[in-house]
C-alpha positions as CSV (number, residue, x, y, z in Angstrom):
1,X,-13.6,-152.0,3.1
2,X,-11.2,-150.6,5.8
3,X,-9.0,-147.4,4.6
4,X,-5.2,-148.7,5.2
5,X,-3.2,-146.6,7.5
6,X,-1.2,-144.2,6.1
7,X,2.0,-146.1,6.8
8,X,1.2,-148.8,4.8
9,X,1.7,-146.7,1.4
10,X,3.6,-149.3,-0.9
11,X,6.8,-148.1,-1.9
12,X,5.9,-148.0,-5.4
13,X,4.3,-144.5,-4.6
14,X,0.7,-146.1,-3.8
15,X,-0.8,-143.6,-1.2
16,X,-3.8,-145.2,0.4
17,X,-7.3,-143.2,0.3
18,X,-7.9,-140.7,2.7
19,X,-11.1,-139.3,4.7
20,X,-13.7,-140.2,1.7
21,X,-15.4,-143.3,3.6
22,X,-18.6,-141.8,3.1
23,X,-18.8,-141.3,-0.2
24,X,-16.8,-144.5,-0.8
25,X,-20.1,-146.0,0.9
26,X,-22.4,-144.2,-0.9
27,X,-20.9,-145.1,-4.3
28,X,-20.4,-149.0,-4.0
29,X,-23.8,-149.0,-2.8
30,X,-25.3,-147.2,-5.7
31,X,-22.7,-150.0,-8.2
32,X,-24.7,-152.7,-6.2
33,X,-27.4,-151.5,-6.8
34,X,-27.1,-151.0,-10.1
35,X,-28.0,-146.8,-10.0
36,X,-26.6,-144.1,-11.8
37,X,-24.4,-141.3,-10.1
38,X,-22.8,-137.9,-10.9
39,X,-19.6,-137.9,-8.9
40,X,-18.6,-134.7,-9.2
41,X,-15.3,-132.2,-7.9
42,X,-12.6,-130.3,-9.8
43,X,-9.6,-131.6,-11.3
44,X,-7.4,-133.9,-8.8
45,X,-10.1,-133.9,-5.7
46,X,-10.5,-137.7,-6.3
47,X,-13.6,-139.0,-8.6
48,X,-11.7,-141.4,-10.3
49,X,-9.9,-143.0,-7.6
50,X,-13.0,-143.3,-5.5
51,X,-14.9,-144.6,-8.8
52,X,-11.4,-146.9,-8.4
53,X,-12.1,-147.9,-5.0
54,X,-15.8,-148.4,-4.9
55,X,-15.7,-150.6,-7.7
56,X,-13.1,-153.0,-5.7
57,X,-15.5,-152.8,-3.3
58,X,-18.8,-153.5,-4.7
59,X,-17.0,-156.2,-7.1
60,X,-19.9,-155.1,-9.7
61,X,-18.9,-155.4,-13.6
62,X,-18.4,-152.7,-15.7
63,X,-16.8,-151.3,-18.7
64,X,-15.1,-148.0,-18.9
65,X,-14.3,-145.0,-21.1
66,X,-11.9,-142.2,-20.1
67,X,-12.8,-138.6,-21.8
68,X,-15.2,-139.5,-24.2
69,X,-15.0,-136.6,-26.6
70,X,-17.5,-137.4,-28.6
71,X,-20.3,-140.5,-29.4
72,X,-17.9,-142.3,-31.8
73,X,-15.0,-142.3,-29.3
74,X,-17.1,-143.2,-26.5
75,X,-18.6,-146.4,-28.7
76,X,-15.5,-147.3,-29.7
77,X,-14.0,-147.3,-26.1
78,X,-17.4,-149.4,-24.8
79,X,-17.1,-152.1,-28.0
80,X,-14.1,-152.7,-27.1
81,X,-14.4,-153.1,-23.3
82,X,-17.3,-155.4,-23.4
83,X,-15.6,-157.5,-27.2
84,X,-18.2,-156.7,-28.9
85,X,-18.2,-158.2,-32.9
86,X,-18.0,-155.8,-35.6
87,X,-19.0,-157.7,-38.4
88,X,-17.1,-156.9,-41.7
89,X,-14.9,-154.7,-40.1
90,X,-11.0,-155.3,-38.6
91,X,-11.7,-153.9,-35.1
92,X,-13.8,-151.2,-33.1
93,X,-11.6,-148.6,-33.9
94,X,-12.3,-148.7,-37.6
95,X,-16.0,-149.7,-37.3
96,X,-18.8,-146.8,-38.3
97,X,-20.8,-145.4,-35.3
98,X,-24.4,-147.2,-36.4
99,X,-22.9,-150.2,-36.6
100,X,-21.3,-150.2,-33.1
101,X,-24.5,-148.5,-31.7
102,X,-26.4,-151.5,-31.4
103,X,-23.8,-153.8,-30.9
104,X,-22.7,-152.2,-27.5
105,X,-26.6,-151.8,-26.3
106,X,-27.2,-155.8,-27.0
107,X,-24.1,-156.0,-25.6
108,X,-25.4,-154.8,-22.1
109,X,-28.9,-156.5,-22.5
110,X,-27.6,-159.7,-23.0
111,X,-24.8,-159.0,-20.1
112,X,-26.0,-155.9,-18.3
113,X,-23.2,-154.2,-16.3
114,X,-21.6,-150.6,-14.8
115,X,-21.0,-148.0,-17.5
116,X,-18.3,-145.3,-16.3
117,X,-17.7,-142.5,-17.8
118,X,-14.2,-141.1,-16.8
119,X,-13.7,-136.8,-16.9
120,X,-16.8,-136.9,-19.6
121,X,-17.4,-132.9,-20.3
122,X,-19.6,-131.1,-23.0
123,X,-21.4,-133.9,-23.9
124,X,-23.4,-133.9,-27.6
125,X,-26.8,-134.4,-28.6
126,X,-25.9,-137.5,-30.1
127,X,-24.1,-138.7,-27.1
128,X,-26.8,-137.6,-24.9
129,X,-29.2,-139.9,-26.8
130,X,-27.1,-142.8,-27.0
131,X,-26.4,-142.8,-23.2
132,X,-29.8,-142.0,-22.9
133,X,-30.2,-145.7,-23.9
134,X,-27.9,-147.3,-22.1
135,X,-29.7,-145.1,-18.5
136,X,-32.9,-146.9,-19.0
137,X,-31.9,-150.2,-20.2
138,X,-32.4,-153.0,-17.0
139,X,-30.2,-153.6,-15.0
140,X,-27.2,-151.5,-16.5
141,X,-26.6,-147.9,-14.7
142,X,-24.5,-144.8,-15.9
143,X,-21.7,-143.5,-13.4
144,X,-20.5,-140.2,-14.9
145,X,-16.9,-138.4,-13.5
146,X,-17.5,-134.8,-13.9
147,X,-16.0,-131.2,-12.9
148,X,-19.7,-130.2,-12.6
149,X,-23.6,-130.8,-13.3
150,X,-22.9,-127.7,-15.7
151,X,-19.5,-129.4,-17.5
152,X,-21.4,-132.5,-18.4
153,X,-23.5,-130.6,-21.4
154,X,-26.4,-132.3,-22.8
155,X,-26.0,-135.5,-20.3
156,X,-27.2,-133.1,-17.7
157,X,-30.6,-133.9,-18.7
158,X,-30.1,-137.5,-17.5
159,X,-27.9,-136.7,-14.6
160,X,-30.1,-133.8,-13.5
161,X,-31.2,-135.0,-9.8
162,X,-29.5,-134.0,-6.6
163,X,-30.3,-136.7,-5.2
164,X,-27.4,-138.7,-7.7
165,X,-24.9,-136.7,-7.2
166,X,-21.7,-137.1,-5.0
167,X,-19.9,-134.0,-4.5
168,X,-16.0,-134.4,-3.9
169,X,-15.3,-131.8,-1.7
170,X,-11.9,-130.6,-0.7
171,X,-10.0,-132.1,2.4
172,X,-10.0,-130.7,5.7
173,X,-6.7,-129.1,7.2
174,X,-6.3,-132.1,9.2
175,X,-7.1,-134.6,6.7
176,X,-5.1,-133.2,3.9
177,X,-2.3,-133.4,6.9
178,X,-2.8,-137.0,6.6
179,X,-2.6,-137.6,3.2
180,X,0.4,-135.8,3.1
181,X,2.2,-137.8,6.0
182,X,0.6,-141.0,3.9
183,X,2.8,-139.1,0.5
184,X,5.8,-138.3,2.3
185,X,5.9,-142.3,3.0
186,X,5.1,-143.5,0.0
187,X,7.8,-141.4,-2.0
188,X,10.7,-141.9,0.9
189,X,10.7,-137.8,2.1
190,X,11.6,-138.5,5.3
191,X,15.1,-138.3,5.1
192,X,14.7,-134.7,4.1
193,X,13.9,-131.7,5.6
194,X,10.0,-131.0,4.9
195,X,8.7,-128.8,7.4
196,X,8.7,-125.7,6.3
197,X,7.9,-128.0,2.9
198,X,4.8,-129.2,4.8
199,X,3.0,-126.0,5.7
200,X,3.5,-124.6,2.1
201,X,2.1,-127.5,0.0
202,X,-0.7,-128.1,2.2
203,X,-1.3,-124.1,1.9
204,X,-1.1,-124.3,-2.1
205,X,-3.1,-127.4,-2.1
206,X,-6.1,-125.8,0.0
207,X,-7.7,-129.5,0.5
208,X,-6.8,-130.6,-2.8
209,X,-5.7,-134.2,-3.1
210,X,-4.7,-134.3,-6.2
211,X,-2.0,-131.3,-6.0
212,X,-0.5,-132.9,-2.5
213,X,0.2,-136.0,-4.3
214,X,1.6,-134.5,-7.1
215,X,4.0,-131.8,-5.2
216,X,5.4,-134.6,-3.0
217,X,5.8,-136.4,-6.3
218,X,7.8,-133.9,-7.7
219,X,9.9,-133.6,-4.1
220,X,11.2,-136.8,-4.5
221,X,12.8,-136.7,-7.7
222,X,16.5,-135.7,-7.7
223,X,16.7,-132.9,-9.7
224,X,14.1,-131.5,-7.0
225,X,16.6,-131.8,-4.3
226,X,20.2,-130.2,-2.9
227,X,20.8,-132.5,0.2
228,X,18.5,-132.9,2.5
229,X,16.1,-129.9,0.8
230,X,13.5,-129.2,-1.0
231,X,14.1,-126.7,-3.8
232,X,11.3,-126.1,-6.0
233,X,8.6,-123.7,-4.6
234,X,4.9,-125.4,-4.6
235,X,2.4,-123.5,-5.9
236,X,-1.4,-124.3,-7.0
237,X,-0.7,-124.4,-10.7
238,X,-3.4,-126.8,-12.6
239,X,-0.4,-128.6,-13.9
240,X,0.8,-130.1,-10.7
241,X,-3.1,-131.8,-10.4
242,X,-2.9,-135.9,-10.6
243,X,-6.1,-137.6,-12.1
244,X,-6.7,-139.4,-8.2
């Protein structure tokens, strides 16, 4: 799948991926192939928009759960993505944990598919087991977003191999130059002045793709601007970073 140029951001604020064809590549692949990666990066450098793109790509199915905090939450979030039945109870959400345990896991034997695991962090025993499960059984695989091998907590153990990680680095000075060009499109800042606007994002940002996105966010609102400038100050703050 071809990257689009940056000029063809929709209007609607959609900024087309930048510089990651590589490990766009390398993840599809590893969905095709059914095989379990770490993609891991800190906050706003892109796992879950890559995860995003290289399931478009590989057209693999999968069900998804977004900061599992615990093995309950993460059951719930999987019964419900692949409709599993809960017996005598009204829905997922008020079902008990060992009864939705084995319905998610015949679940994915009798349709094996993709399990992603959105910002998962400090993982438990218990859902260390459980996923421990769902790693081995045939034909499924575990794709895991992560700030690090260290954040995922006991699931390290299963994710432990170099060799299934993809590391999101930051973007170079000239790719980050891009994305921000691609921003600046998508969120109409080319009527004003954002030069000196320019140098000073990309500086806070240092590669980050998250915080670019979000600073040129924030420059388009209205409050944000006197004429044609740009009035708040950008700086790296943890707040500014967009889950991308």
């Amino acid at each position: 799948m071809m990257e689009r140029a940056p000029e063809q951001a929709d209007r609607d604020g959609f900024v087309p991926l930048v510089s990651r064809r590589e490990e766009l590549k390398a993840l599809a692949a590893a969905f095709c192939g059914r095989a379990s990666r770490l993609v891991s990066g800190p906050a706003g450098i892109g796992k879950t928009r890559l995860i995003d793109e290289a399931l478009a790509m590989s057209r693999q199915p999968a069900v998804r759960a977004r900061r599992p905090a615990a093995l309950h939450h993460l059951l719930v979030q999987l019964a419900e993505g692949l409709s599993c039945p809960v017996g005598r109870f009204r829905d997922a959400a008020h079902a008990t944990s060992s009864a939705l345990k084995p319905a998610v896991l015949n679940a994915l034997r009798l349709s094996p598919r993709c399990v992603v695991l959105d910002d998962v962090s400090g993982a438990d025993p218990r859902m260390y087991r459980f996923l421990q499960q769902v790693y081995y059984l045939p034909g499924s695989c575990l794709i895991a977003g992560a700030r690090s091998r260290e954040s995922l907590g006991h699931l390290r153990k299963l994710l432990w191999d170099p060799r299934e990680e993809i590391a999101m680095k930051p973007l170079k000075r000239a790719e980050a130059g891009t994305l921000f060009e691609a921003a600046c499109a998508a969120w109409r800042l080319d009527s004003l002045e954002i030069d000196e606007f320019r140098g000073k994002v990309l500086a806070a940002a240092q590669g980050n793709p998250g915080q670019i996105l979000a600073m040129c966010r924030l420059a388009a609102r209205p409050e944000y601007q006197s004429g044609r400038h740009i009035k708040f100050l950008p700086l790296r703050i943890d707040v500014f970073t967009a889950f991308v």
